[in-house]
Backbone as a printed PyTorch tensor [residue, N CA C, xyz], in Angstrom:
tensor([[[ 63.9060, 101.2630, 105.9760],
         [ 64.9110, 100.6470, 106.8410],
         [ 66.2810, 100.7410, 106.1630]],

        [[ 67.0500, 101.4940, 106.8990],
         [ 68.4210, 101.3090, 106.1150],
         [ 69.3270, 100.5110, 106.6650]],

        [[ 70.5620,  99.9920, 106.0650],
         [ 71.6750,  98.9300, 106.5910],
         [ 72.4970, 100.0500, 106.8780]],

        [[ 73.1010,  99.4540, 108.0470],
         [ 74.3020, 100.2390, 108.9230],
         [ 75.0450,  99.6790, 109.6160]],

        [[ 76.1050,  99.7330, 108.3430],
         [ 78.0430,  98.8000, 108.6720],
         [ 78.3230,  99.4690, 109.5340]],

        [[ 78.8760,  99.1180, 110.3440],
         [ 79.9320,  99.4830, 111.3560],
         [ 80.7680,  98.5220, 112.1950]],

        [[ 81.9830,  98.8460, 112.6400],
         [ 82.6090,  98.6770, 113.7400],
         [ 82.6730,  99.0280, 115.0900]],

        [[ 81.9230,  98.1740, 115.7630],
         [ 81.7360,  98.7120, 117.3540],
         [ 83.1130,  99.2910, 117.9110]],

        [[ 83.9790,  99.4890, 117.7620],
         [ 84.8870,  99.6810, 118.3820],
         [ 85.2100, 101.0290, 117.8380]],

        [[ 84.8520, 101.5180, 116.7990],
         [ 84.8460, 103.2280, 116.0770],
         [ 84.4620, 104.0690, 116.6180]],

        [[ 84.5590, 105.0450, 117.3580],
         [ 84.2740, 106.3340, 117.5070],
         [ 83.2690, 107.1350, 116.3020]],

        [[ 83.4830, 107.0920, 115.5640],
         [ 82.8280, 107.5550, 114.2570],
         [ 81.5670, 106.9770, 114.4450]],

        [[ 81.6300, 105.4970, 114.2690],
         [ 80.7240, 104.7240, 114.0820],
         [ 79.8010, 104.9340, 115.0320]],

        [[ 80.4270, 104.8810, 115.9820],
         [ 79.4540, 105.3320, 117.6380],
         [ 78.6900, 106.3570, 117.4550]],

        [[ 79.5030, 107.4760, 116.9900],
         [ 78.7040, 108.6790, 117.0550],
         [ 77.1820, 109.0640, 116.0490]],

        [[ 77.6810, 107.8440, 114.9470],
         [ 76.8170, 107.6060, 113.8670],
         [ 75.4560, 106.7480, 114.6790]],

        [[ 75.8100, 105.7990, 114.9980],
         [ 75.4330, 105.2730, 115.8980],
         [ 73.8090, 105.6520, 117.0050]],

        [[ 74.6770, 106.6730, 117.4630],
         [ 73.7790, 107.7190, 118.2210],
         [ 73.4030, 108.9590, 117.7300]],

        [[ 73.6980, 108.9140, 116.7730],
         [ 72.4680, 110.1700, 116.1310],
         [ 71.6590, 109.1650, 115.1490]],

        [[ 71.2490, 108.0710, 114.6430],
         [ 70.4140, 107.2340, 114.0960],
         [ 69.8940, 107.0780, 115.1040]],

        [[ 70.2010, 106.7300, 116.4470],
         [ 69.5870, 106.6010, 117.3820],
         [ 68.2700, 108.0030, 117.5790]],

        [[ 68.8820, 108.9020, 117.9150],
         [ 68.8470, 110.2280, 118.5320],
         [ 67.7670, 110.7720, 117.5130]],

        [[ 67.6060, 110.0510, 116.4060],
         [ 66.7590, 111.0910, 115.1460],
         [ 65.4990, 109.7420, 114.8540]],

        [[ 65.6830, 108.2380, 115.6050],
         [ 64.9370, 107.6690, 115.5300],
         [ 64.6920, 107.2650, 113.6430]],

        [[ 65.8750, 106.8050, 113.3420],
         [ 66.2240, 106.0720, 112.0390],
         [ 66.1860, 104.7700, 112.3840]],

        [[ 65.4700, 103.6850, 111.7390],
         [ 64.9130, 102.5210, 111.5490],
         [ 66.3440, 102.0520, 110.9150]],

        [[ 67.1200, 101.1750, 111.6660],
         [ 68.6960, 100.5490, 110.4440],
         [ 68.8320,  99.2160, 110.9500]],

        [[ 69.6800,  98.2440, 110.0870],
         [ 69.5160,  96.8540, 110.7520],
         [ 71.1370,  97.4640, 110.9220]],

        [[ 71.7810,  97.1680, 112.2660],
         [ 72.9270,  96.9080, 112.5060],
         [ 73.7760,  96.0290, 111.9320]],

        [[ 75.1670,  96.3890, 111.2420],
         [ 75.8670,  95.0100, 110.4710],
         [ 77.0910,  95.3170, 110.5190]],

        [[ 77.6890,  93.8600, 111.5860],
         [ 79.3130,  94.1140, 112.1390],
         [ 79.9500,  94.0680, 111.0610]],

        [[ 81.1300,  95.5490, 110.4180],
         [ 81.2160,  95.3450, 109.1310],
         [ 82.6990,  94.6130, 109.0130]],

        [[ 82.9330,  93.8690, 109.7400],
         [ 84.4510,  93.1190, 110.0230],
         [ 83.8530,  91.9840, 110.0020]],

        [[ 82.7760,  91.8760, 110.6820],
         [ 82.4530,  90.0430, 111.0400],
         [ 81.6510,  89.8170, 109.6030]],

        [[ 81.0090,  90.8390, 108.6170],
         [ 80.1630,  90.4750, 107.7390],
         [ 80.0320,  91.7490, 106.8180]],

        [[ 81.6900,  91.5720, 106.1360],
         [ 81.6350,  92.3850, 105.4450],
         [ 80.7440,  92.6470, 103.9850]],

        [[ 80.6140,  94.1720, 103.7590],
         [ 79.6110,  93.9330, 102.6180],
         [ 80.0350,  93.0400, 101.3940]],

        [[ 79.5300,  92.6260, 100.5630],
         [ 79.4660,  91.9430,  99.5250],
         [ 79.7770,  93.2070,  98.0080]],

        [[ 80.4830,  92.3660,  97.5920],
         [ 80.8960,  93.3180,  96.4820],
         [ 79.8340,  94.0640,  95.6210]],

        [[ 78.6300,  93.3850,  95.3950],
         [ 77.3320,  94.2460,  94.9730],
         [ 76.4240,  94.9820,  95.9250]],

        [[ 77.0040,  94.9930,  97.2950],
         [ 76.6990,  95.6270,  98.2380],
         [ 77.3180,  96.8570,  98.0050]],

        [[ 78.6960,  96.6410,  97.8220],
         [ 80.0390,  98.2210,  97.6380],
         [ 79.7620,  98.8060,  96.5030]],

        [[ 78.8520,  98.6810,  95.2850],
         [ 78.9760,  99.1200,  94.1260],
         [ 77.7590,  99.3840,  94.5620]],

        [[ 76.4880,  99.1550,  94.7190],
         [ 74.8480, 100.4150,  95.3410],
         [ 75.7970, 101.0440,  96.1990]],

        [[ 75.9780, 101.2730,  97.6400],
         [ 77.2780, 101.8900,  98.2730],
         [ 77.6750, 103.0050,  97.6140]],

        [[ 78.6950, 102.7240,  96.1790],
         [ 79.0040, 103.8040,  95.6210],
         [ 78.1270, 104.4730,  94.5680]],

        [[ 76.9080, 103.7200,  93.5830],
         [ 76.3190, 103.9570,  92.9060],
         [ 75.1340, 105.2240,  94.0610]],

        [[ 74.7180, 104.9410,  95.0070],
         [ 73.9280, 105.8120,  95.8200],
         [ 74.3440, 107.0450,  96.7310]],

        [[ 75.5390, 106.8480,  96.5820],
         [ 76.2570, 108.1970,  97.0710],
         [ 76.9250, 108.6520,  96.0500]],

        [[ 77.1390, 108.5710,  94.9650],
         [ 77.6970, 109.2530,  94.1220],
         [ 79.2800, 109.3390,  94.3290]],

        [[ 79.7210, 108.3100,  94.9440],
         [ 81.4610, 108.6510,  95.0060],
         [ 81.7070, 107.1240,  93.9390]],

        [[ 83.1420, 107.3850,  93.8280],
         [ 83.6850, 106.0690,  93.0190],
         [ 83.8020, 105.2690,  94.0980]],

        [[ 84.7220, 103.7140,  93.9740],
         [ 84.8640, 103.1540,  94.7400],
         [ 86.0560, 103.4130,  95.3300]],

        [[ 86.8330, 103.9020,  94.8460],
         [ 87.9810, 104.1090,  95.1810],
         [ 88.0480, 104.7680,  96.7330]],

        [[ 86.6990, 106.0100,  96.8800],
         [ 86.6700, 106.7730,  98.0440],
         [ 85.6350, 105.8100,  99.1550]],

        [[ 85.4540, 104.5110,  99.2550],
         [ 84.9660, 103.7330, 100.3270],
         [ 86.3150, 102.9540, 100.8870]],

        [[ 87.4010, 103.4150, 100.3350],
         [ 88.5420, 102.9800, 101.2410],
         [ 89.0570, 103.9750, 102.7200]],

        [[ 89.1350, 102.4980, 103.4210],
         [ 89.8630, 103.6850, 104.8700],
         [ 91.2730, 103.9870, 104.6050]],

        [[ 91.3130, 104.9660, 104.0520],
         [ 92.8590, 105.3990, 104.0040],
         [ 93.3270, 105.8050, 104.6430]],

        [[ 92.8750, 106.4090, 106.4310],
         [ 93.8200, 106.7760, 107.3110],
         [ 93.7640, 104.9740, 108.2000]],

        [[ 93.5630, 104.1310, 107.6850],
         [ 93.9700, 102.5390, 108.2700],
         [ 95.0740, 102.2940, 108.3550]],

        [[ 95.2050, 101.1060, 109.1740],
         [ 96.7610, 100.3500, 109.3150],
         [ 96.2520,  99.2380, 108.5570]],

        [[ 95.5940,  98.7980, 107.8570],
         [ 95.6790,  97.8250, 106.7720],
         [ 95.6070,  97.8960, 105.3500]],

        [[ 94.9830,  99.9520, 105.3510],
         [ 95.3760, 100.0510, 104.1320],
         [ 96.8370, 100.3920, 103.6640]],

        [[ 97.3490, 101.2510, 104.8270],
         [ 98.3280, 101.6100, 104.8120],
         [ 99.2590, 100.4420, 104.4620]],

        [[ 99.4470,  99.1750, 105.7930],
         [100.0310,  98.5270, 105.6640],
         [100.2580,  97.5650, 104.0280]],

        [[ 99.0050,  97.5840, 103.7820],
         [ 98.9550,  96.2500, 102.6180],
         [ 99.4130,  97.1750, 101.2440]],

        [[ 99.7300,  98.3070, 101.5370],
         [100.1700,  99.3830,  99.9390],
         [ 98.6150,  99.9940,  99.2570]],

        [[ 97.4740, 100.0880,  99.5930],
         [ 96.8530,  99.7430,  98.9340],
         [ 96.6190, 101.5690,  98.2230]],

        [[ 97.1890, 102.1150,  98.6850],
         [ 97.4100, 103.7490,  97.9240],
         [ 97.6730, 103.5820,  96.4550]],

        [[ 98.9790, 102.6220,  96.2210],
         [ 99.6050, 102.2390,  94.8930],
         [ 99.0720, 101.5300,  94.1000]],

        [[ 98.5710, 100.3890,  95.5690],
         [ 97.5540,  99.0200,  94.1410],
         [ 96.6020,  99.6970,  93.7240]],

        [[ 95.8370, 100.5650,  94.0760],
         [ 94.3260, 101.0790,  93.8020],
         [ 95.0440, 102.1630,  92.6150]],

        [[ 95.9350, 102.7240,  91.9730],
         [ 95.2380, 103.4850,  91.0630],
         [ 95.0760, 102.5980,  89.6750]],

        [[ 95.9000, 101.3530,  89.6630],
         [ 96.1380, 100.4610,  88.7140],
         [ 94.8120,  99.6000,  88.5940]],

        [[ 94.0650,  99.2870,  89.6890],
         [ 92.7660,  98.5030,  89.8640],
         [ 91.7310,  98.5280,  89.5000]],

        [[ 90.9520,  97.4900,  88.3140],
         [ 89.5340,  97.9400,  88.0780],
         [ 88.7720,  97.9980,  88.7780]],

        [[ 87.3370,  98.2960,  88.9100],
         [ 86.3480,  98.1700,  90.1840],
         [ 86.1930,  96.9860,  90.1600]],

        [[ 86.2110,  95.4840,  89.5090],
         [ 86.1070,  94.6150,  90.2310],
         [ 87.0130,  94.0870,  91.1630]],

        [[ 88.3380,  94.3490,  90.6510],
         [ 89.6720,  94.2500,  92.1020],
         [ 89.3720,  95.4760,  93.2440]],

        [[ 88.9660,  96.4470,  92.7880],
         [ 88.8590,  97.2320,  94.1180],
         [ 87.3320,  96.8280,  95.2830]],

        [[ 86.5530,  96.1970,  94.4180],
         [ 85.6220,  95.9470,  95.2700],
         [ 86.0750,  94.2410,  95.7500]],

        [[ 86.8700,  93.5800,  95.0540],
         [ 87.1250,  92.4360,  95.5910],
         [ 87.9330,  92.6580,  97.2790]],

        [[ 88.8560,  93.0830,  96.7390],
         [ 89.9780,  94.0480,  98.2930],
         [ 88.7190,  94.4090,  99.1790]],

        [[ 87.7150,  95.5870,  98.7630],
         [ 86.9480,  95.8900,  99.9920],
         [ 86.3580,  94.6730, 100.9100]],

        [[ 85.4780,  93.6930, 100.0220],
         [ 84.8990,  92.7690, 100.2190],
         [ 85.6210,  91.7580, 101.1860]],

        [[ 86.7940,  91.4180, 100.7590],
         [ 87.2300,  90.3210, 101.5460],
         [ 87.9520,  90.7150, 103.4010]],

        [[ 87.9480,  92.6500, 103.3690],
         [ 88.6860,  92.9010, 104.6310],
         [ 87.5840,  94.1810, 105.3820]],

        [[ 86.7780,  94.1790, 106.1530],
         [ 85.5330,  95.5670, 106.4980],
         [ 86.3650,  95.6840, 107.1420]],

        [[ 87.4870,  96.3520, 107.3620],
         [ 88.8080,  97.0860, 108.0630],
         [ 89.2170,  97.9080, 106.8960]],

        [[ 89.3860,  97.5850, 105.5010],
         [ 89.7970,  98.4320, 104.5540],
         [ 88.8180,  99.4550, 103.9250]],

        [[ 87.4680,  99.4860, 104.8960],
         [ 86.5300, 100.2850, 104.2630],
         [ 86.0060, 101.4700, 104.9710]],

        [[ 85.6630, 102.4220, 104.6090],
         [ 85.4180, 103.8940, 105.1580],
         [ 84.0900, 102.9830, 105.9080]],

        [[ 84.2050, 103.9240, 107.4180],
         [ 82.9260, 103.1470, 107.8340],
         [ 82.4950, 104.7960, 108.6720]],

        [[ 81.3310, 104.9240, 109.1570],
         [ 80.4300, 103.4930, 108.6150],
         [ 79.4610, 103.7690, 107.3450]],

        [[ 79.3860, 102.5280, 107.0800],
         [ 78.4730, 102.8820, 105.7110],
         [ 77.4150, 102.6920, 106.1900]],

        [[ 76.1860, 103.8980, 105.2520],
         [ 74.6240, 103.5370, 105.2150],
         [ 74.1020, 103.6160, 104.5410]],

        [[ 73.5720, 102.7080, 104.4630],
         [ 72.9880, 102.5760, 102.8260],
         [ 71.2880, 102.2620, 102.9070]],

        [[ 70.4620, 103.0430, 102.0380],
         [ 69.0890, 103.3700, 102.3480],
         [ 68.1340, 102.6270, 100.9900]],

        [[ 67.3110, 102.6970, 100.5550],
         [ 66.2720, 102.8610,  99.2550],
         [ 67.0380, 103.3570,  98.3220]],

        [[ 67.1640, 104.4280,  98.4100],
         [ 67.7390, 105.3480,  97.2490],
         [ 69.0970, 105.7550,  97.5570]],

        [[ 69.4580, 105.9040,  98.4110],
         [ 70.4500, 106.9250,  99.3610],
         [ 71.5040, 105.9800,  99.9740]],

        [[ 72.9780, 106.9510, 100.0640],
         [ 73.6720, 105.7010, 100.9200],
         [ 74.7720, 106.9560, 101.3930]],

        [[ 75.4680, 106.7580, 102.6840],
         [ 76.3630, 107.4360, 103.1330],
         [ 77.8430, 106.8250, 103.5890]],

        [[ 78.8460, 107.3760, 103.0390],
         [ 80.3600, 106.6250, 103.6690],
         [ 80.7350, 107.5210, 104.2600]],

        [[ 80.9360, 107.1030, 105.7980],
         [ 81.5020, 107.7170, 106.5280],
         [ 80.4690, 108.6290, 107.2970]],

        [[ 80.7060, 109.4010, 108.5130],
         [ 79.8120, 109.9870, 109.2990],
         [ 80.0810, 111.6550, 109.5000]],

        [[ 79.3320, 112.4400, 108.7570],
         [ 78.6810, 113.9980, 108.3370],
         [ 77.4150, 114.2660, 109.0120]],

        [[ 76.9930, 114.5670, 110.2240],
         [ 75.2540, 115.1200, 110.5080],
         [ 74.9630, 115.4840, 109.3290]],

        [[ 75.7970, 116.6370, 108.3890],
         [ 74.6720, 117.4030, 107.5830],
         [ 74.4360, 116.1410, 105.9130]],

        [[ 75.2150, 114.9340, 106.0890],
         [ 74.8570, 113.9040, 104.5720],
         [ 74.0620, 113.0230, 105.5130]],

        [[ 73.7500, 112.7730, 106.5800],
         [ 73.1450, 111.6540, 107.1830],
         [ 71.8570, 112.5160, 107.5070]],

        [[ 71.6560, 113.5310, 107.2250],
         [ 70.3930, 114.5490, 107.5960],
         [ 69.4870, 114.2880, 106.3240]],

        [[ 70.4270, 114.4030, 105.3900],
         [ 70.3890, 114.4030, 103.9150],
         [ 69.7110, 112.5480, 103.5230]],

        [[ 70.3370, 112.1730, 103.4510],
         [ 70.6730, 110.7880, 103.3590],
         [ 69.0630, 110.3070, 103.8250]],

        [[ 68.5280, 110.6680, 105.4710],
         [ 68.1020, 109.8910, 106.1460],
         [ 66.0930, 110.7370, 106.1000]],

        [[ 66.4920, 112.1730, 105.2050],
         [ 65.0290, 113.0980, 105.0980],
         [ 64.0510, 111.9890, 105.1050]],

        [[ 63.8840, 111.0100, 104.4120],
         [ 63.1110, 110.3850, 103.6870],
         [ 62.9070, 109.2250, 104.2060]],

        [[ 63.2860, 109.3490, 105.3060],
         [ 62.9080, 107.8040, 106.3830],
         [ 61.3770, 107.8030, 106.5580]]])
């Protein structure tokens, strides 16, 4: 069973959405604005996909944009950068999925193919 952040209102997310659907992937749905992940949520997140944390930010956002967070983040340890993610699921690449072993930011058929072999 994997967890799957999203924002109903994403296009992305939707489309993610419906190919979990479409491939018959087992995920608990999780509004990632109303219940954003938890900071040891964002660090498996990045520890299972192999990116830093730095790349679970939405950087084409109007809240990352707005709040500077291009500038604050190169100065930031991972516990300030996962604090920032944590407190806003608007500042985070969505949607995230995160599996057993496996986790995906953002929506690719061919990493969610990847990601999801082993369902």
């Amino acid at each position: 069973m994997f967890r799957f952040y999203w924002y109903p209102n994403c296009s992305t997310c939707k489309n993610a959405k419906k190919w979990l659907d479409a491939n018959e992937v087992s995920y608990e749905a999780i509004h990632i604005v109303e219940n954003p992940p938890s900071p040891e949520v964002l660090q498996e997140a990045a520890d299972k996909s192999g990116l830093p944390l730095t790349k679970l930010f939405n950087t084409s956002g109007k809240v990352y944009r707005e709040g500077g967070y291009k500038d604050k983040i190169k100065d930031a340890d991972d516990n300030q950068l996962k604090a920032w993610l944590s407190e806003n699921g608007m500042l985070i690449k969505r949607p995230l999925l995160i599996g057993e072993d496996t986790a995906a930011v953002g929506f690719k058929q061919e990493t969610y193919e990847a990601v999801t072999a082993s369902k």
